[in-house]
py3Dmol code that shows the C-alpha trace and the ligand (Angstrom):
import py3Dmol

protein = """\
ATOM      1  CA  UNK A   1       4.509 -11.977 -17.032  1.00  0.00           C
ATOM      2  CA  UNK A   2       4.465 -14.641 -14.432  1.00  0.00           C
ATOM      3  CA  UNK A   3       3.707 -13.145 -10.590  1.00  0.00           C
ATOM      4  CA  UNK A   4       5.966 -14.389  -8.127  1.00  0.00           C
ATOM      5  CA  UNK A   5       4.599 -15.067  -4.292  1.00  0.00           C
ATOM      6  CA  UNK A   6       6.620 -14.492  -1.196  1.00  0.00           C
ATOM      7  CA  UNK A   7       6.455 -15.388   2.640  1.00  0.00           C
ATOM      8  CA  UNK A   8       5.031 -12.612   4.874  1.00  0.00           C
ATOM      9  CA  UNK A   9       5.771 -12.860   8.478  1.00  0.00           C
ATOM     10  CA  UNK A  10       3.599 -10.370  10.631  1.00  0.00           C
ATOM     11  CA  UNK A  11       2.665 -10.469  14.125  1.00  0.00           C
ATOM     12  CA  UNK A  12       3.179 -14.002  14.957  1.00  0.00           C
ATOM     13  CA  UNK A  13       1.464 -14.865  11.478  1.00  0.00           C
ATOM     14  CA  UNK A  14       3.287 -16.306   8.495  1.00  0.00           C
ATOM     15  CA  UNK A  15       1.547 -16.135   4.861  1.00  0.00           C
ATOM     16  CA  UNK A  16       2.100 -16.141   0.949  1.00  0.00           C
ATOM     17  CA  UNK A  17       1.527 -12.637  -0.908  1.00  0.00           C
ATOM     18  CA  UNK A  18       1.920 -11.789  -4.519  1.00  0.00           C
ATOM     19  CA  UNK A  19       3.660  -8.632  -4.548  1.00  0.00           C
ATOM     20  CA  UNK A  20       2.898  -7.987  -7.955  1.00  0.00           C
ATOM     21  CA  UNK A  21      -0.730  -7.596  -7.337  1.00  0.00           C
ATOM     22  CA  UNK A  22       0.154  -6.080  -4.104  1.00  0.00           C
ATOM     23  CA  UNK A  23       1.825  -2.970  -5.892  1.00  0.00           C
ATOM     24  CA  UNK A  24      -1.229  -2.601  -7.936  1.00  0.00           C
ATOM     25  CA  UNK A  25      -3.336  -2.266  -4.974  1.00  0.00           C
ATOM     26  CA  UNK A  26      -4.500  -5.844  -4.531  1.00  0.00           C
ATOM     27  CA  UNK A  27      -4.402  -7.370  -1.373  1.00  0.00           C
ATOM     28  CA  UNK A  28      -3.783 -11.347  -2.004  1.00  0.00           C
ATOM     29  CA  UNK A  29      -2.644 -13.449   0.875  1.00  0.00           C
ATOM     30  CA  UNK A  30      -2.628 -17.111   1.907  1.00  0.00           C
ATOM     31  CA  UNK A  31      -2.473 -18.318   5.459  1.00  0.00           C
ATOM     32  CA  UNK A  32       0.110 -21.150   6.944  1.00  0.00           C
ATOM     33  CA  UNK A  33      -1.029 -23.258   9.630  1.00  0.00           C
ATOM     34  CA  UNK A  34       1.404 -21.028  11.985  1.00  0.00           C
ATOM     35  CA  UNK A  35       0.693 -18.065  14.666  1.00  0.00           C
ATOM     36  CA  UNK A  36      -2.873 -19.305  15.834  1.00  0.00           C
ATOM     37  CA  UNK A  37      -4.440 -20.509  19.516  1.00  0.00           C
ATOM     38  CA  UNK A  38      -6.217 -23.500  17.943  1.00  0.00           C
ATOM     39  CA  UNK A  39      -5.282 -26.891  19.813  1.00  0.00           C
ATOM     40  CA  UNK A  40      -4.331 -30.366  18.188  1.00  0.00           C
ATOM     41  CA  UNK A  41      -5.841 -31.302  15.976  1.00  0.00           C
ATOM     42  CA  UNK A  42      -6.414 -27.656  14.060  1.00  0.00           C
ATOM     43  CA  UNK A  43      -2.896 -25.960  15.822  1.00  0.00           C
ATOM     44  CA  UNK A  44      -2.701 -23.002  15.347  1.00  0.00           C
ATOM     45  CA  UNK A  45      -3.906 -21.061  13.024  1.00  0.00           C
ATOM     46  CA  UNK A  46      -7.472 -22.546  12.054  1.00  0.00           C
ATOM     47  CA  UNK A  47      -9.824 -20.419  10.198  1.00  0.00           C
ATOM     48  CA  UNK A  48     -12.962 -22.869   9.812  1.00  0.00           C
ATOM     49  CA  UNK A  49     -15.753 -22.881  11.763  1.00  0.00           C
ATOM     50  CA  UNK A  50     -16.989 -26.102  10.091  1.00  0.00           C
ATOM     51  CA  UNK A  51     -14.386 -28.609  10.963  1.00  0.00           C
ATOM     52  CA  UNK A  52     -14.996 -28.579  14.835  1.00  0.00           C
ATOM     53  CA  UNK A  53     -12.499 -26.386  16.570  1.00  0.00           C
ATOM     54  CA  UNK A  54     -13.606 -24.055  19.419  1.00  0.00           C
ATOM     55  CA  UNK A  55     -15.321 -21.445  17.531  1.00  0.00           C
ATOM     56  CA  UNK A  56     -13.734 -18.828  20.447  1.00  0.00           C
ATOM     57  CA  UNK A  57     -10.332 -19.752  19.014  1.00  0.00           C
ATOM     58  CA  UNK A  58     -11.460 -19.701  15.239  1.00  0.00           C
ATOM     59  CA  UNK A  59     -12.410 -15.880  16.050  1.00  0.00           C
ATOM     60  CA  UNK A  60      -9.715 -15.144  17.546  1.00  0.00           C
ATOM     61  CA  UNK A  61      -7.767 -16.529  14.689  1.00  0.00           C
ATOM     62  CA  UNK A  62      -9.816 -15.055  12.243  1.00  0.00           C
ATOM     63  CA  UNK A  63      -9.112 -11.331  13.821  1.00  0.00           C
ATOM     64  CA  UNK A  64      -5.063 -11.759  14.443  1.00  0.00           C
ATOM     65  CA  UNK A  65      -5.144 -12.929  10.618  1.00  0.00           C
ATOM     66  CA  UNK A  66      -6.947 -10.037   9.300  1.00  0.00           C
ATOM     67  CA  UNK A  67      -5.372  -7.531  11.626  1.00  0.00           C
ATOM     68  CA  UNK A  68      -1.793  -8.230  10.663  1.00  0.00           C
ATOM     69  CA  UNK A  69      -2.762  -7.781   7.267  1.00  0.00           C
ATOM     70  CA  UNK A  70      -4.502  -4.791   7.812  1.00  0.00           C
ATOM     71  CA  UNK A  71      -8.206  -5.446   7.367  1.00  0.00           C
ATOM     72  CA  UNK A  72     -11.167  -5.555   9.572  1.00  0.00           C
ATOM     73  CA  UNK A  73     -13.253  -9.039   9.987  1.00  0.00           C
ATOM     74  CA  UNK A  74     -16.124  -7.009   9.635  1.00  0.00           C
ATOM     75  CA  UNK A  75     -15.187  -6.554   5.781  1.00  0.00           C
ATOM     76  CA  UNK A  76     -14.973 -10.106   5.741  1.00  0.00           C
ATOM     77  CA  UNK A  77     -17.216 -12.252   2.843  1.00  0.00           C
ATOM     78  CA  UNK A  78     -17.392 -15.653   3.256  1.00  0.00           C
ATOM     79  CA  UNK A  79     -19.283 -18.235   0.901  1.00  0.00           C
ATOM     80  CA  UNK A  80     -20.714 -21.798   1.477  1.00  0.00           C
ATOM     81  CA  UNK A  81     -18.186 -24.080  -0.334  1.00  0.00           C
ATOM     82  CA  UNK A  82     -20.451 -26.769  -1.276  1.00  0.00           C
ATOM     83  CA  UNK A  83     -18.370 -27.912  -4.195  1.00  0.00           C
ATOM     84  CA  UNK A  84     -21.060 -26.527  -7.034  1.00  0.00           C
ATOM     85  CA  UNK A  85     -20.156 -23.638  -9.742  1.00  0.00           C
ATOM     86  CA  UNK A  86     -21.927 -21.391  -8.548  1.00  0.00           C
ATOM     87  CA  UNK A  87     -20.124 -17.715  -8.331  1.00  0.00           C
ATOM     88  CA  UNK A  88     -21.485 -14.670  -6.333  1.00  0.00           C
ATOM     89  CA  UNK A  89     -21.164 -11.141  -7.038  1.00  0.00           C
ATOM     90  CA  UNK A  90     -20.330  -9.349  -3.750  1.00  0.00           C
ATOM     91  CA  UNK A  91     -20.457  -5.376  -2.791  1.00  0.00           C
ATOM     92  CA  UNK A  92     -20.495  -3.693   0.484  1.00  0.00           C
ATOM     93  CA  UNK A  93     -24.023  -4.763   1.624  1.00  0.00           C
ATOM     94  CA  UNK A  94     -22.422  -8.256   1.332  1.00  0.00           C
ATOM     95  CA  UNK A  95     -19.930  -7.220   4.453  1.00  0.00           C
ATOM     96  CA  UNK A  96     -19.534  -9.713   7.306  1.00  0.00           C
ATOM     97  CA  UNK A  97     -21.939 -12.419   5.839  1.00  0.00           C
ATOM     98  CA  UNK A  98     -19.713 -15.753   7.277  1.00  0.00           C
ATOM     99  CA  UNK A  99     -16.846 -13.573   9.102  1.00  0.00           C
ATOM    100  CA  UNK A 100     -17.884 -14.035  12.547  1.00  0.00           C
ATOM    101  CA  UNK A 101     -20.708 -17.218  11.903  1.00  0.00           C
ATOM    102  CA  UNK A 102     -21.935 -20.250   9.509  1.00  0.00           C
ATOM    103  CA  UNK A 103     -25.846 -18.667   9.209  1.00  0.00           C
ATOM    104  CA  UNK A 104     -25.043 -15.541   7.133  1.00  0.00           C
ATOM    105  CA  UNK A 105     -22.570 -17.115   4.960  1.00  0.00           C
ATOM    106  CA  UNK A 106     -23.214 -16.852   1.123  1.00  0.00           C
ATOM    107  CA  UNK A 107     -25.681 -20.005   0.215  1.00  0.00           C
ATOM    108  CA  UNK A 108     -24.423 -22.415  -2.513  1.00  0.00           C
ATOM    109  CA  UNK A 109     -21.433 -20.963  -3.773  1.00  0.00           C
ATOM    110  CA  UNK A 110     -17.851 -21.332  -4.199  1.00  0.00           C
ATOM    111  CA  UNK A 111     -16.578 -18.635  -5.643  1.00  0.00           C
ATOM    112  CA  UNK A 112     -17.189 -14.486  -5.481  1.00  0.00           C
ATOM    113  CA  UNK A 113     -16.177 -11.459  -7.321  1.00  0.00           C
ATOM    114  CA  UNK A 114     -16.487  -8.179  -6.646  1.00  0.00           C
ATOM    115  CA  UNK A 115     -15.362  -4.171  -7.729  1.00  0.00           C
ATOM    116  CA  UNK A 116     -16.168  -2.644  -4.298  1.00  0.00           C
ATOM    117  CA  UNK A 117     -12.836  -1.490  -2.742  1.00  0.00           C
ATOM    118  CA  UNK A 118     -12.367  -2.540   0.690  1.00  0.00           C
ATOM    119  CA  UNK A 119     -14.475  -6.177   0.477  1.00  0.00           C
ATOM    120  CA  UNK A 120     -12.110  -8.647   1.691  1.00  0.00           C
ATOM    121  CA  UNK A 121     -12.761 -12.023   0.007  1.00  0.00           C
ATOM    122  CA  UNK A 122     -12.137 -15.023   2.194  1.00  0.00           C
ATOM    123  CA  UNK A 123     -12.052 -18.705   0.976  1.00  0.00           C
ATOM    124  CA  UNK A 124     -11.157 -21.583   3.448  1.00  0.00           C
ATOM    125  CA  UNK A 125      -8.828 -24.446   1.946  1.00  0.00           C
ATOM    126  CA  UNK A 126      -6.393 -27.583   2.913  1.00  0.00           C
ATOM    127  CA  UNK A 127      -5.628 -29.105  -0.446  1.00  0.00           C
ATOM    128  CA  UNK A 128      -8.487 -27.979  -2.342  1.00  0.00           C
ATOM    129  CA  UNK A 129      -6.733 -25.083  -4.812  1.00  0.00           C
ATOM    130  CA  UNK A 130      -7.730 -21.359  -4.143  1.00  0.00           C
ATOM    131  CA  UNK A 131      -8.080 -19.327  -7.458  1.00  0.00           C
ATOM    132  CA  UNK A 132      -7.928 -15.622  -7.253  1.00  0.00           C
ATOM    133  CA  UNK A 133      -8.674 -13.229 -10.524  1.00  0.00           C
ATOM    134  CA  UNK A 134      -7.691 -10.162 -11.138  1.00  0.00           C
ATOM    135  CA  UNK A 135      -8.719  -7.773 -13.966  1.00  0.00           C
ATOM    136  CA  UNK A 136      -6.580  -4.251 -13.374  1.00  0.00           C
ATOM    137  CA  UNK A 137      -8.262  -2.322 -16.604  1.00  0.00           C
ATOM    138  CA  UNK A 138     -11.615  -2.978 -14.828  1.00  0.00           C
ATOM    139  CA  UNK A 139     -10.328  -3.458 -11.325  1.00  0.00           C
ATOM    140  CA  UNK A 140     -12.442  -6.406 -10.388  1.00  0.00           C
ATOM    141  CA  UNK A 141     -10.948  -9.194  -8.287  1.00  0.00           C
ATOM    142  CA  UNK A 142     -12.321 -13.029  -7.731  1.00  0.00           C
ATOM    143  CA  UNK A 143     -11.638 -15.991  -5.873  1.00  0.00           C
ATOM    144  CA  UNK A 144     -12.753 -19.591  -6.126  1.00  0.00           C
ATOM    145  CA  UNK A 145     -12.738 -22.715  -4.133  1.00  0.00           C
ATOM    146  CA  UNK A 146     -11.766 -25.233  -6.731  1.00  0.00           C
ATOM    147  CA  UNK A 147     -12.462 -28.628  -5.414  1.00  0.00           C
ATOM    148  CA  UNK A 148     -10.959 -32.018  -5.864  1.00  0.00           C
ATOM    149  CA  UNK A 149     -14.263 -33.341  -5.113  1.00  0.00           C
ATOM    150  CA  UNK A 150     -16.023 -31.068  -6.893  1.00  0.00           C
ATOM    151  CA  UNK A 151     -17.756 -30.597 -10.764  1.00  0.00           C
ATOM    152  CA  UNK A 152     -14.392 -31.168 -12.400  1.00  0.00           C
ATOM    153  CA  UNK A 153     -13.100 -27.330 -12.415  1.00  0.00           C
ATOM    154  CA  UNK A 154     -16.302 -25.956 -13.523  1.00  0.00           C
ATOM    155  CA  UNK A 155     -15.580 -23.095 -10.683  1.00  0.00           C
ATOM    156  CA  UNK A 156     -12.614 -21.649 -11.813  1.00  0.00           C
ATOM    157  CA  UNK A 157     -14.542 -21.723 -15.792  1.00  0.00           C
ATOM    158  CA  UNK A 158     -17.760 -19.735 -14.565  1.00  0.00           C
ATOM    159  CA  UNK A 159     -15.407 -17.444 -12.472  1.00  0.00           C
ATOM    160  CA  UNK A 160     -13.845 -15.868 -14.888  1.00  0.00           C
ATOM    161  CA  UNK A 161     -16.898 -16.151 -17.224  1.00  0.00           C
ATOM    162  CA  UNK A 162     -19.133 -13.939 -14.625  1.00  0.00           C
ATOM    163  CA  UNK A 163     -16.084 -11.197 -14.648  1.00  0.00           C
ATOM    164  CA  UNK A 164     -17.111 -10.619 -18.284  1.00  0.00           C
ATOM    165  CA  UNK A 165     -20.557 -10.823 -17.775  1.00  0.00           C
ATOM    166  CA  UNK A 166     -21.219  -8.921 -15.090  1.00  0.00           C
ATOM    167  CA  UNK A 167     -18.471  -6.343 -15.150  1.00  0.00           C
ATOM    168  CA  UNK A 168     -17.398  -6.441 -19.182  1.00  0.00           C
ATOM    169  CA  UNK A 169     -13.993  -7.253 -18.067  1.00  0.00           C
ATOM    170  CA  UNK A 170     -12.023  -9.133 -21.384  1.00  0.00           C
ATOM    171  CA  UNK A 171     -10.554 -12.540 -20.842  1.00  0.00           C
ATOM    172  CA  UNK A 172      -7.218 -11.669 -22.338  1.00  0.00           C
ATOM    173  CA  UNK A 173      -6.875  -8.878 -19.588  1.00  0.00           C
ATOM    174  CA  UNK A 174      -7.701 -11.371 -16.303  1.00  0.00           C
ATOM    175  CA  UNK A 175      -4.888 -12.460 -14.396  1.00  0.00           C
ATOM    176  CA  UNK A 176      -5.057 -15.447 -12.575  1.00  0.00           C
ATOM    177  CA  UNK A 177      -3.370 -16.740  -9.392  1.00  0.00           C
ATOM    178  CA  UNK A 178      -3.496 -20.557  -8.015  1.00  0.00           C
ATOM    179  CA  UNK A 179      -2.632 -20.913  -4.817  1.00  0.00           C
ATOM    180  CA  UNK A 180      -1.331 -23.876  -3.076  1.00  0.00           C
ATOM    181  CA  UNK A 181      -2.854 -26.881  -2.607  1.00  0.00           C
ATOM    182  CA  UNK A 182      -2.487 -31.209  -3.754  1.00  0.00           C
ATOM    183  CA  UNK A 183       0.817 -31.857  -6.079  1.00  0.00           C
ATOM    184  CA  UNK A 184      -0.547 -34.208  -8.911  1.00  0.00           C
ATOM    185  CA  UNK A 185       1.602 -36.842  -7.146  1.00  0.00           C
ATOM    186  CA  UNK A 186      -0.729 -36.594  -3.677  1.00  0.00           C
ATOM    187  CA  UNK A 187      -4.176 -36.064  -5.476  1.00  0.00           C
ATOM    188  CA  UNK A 188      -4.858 -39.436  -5.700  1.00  0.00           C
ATOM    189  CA  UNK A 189      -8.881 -39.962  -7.050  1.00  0.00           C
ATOM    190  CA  UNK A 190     -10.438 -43.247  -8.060  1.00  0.00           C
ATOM    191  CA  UNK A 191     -10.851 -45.185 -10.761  1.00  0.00           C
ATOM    192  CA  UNK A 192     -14.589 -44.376 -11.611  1.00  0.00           C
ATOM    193  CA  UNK A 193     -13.707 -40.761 -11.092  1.00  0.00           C
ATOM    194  CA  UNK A 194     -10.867 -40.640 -13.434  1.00  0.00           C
ATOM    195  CA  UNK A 195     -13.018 -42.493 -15.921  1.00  0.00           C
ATOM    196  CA  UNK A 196     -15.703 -40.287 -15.542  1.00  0.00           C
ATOM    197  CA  UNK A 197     -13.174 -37.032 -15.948  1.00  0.00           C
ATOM    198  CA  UNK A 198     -11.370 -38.374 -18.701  1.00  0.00           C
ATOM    199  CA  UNK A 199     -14.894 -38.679 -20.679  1.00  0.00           C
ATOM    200  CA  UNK A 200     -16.288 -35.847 -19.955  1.00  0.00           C
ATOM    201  CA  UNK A 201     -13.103 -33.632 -20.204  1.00  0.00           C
ATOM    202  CA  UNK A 202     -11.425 -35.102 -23.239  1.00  0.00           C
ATOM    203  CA  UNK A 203      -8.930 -32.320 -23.199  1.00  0.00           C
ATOM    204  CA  UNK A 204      -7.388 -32.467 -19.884  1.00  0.00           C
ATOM    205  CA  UNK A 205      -6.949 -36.629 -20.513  1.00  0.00           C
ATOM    206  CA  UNK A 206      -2.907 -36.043 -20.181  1.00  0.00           C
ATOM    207  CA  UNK A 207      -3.498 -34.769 -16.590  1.00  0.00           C
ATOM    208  CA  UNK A 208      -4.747 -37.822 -15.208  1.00  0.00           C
ATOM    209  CA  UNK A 209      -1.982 -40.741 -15.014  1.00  0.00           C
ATOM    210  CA  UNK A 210      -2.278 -44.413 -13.560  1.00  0.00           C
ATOM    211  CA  UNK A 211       0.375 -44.677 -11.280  1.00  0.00           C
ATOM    212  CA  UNK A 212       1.745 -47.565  -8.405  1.00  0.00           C
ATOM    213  CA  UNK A 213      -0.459 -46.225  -6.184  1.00  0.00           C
ATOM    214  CA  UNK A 214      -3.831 -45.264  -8.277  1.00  0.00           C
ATOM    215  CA  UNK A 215      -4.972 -42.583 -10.562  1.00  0.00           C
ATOM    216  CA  UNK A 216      -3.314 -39.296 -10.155  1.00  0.00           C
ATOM    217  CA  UNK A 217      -4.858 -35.860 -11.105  1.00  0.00           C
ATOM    218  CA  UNK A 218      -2.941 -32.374 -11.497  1.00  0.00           C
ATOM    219  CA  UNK A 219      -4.964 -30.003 -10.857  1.00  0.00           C
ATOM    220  CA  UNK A 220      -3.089 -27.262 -11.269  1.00  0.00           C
ATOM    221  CA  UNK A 221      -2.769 -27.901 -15.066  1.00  0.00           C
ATOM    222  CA  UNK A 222      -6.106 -28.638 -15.377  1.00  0.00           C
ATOM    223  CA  UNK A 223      -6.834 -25.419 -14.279  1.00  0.00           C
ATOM    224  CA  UNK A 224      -4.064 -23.444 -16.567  1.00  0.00           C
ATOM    225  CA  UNK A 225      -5.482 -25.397 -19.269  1.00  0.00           C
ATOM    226  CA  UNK A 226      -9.051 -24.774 -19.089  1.00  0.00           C
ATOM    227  CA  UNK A 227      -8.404 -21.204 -18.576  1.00  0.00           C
ATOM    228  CA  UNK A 228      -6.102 -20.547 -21.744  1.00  0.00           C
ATOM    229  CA  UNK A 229      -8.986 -22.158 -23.713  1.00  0.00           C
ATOM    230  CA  UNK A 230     -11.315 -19.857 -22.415  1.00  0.00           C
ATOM    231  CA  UNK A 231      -8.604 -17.038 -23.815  1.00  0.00           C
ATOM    232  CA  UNK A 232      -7.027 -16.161 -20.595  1.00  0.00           C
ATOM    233  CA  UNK A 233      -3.072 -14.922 -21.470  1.00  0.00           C
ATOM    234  CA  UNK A 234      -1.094 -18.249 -20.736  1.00  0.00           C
ATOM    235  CA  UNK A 235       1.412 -15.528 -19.495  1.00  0.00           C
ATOM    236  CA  UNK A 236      -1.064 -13.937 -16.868  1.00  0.00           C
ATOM    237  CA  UNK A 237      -1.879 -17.664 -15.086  1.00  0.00           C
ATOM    238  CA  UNK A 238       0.701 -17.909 -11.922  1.00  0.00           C
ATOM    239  CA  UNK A 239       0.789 -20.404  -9.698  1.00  0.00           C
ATOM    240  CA  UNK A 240       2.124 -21.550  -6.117  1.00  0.00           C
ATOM    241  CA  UNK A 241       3.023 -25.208  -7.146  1.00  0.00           C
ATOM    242  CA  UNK A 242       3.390 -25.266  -3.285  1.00  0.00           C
ATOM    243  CA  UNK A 243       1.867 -28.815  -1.870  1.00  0.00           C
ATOM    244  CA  UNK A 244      -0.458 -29.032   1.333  1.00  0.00           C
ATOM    245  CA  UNK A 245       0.231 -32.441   1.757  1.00  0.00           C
ATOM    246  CA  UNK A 246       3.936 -33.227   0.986  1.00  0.00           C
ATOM    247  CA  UNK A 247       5.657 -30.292   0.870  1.00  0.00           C
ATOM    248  CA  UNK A 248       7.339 -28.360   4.538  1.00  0.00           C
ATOM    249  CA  UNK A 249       4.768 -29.101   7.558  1.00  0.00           C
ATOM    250  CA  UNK A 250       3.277 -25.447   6.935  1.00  0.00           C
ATOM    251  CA  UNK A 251      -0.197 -26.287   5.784  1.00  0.00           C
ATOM    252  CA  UNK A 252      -3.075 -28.187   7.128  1.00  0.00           C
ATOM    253  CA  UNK A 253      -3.714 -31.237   4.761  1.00  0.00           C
ATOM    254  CA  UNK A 254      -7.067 -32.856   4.802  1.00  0.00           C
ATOM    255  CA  UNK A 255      -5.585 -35.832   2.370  1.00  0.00           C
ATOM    256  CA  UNK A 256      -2.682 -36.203   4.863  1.00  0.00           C
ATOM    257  CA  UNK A 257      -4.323 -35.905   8.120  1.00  0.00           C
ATOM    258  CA  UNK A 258      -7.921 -35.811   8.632  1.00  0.00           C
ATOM    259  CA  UNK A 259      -9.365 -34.206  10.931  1.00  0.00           C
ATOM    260  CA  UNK A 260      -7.901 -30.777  10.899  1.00  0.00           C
ATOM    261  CA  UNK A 261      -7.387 -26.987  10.202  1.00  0.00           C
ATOM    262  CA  UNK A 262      -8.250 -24.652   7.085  1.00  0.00           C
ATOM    263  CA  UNK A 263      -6.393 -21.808   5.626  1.00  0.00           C
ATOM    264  CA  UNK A 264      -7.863 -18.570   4.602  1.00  0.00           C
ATOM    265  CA  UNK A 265      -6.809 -17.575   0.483  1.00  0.00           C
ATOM    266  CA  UNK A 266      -8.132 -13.554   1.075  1.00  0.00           C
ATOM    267  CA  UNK A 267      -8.105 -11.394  -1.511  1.00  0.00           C
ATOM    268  CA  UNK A 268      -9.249  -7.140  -1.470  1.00  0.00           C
ATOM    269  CA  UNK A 269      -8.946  -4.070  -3.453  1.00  0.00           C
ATOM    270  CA  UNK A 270      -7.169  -1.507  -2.105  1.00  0.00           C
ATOM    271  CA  UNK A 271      -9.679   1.356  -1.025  1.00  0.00           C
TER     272      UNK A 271
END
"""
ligand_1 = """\
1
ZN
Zn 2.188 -33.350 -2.745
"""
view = py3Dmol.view(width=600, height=400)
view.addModel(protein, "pdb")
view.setStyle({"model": 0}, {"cartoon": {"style": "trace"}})
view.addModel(ligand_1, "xyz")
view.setStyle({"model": 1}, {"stick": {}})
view.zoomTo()
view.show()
C-alpha cells in the first residue's frame, strides 16, 4: 500500500510526515525552508553547517526543528555526505556525532541505518532525494542521501542491501519512502554524464530524455526501479513527487538558487 505524506505545522515550523509510518512508531519528517532565524541567503530555516550560514543560527535552527518534533539534538546522527555508497550502521554510542558540529560527523558516508530506538537520523538535502527505509518485522529504519552528482544511485542499492546484511531484514518486507527533491523536468545533467549513465545502467536508459534544454534525468524512477529489481514490493516504494526547484517557494533549491539553505529528512524509532 502506497504511504501518503502530509504537512505538519508546529511551533513556527512547517514539515512533511508520513503518518503511516508515524502510527507504527516511526518518526519520518522533512523540513520546509519556513520557521527559522537564518538570514538571506539560507532564510529561515537552514540546517547546514557547511554552506556558510552563522553556525549560531544553524543551532538554533537545528534545536526549534527537533524540539517541535519532539526529539533532543543530542540524539541527533549526522553523516558526511560525500556523494560515495557508503552506509553506516548507527546505535546509541553513535549519539550527537554531527548534531551540534562538522568534526564528529560520520566520515565518508551517505547513508545510515540503525535498530536502536530513540537515534534520530538526520540527512541534509536541497534537491538531492532523501531515501528513508523502513523494515516493521525487524524494526530497523534507514536513510540515504541520494545524489544527483553522485555514483548513479548506488546509495539507495547498498542501503537496503546492508538492512539484510546486517540485521536479516527481507527485501520484500522494506518499505521505502523518497522524499522530495529535482522533478525529472529540473534535473538537468550533461551530455557526458547521461552517456556515461545510460552505459553503465542499461536498465534505467528510459529515464534519461534529450530535451530543448539538455538531458533530463528522473530520479525518482530511477530509484523505484532499481529497488523493485533488488525485490523491494513495488507497492511498499512511496514517494513525495514534491519538486525543490519548481514546485511552491517552500524548499531551498541548490539548482535554482545557489548559494543557499538545506533541509533536514529525520527519521527515528519510537522508544
Ligand atoms: Zn521541478
Amino acid at each position: 500500500m502506497q504511504s501518503t505524506w502530509e504537512w505538519k505545522n508546529n511551533e513556527g515550523m512547517q514539515y512533511l510526515t508520513l503518518p503511516a509510518w508515524q502510527a507504527r512508531g516511526v518518526n519520518l519528517y522533512f523540513s520546509s525552508r519556513h520557521g527559522g532565524v537564518s538570514k538571506h541567503p539560507y532564510e529561515a530555516l537552514n540546517l547546514s553547517l557547511k554552506v556558510g550560514d552563522q553556525e549560531d543560527n544553524v543551532l538554533t535552527n537545528r534545536i526549534a526543528l527537533i524540539d517541535a518534533i519532539g526529539g533532543d539534538l543530542r540524539n541527533v546522527v549526522c553523516c558526511e555526505q560525500v556523494y560515495e555508497h557508503q552506509v553506516a550502521v548507527v546505535d546509541k554510542t553513535d549519539r550527537g556525532r554531527g548534531a551540534i558540529q562538522l568534526t564528529d560527523v560520520i566520515p565518508g558516508c551517505d547513508a545510515m541505518i540503525t535498530n536502536t530506538p530513540g537515534v534520530i537520523l538526520m540527512g541534509l538535502f536541497a534537491d538531492n532525494l532523501p531515501i528513508y527505509f523502513f523494515d516493521p518485522f525487524k524494526r530497523v529504519i534507514g536513510l540515504a542521501h541520494f545524489g544527483y552528482n553522485g555514483k548513479y544511485g548506488q546509495i539507495t542499492w547498498e542501503t537496503a542491501k546492508k538492512m539484510t546484511q546486517v540485521f536479516r531484514c527481507n527485501y520484500w518486507d522494506i518499505e521505502v519512502f523518497i522524499g522530495p527533491g529535482l522533478c525529472k523536468s529540473c534535473n538537468l545533467i550533461s551530455e557526458d554524464k547521461a552517456h556515461h549513465l545510460k552505459d553503465a545502467y542499461p536498465l534505467l536508459n528510459d529515464f534519461i530524455c534529450k530535451t530543448d534544454k539538455g538531458f533530463s534525468w528522473d530520479m525518482i524512477s530511477t530509484n523505484r526501479r532499481m529497488l523493485e529489481i533488488q525485490g523491494i514490493n513495488p507497492e511498499k516504494i512511496s514517494s513525495c513527487n514534491f519538486c525543490t526547484s519548481c514546485g511552491d517557494n517552500h524548499f531551498f533549491s541548490k539548482a535554482r538558487d545557489g548559494i543557499t539553505g538545506r533541509m533536514a529528512a529525520v527519521i527515528s524509532l519510537d522508544r
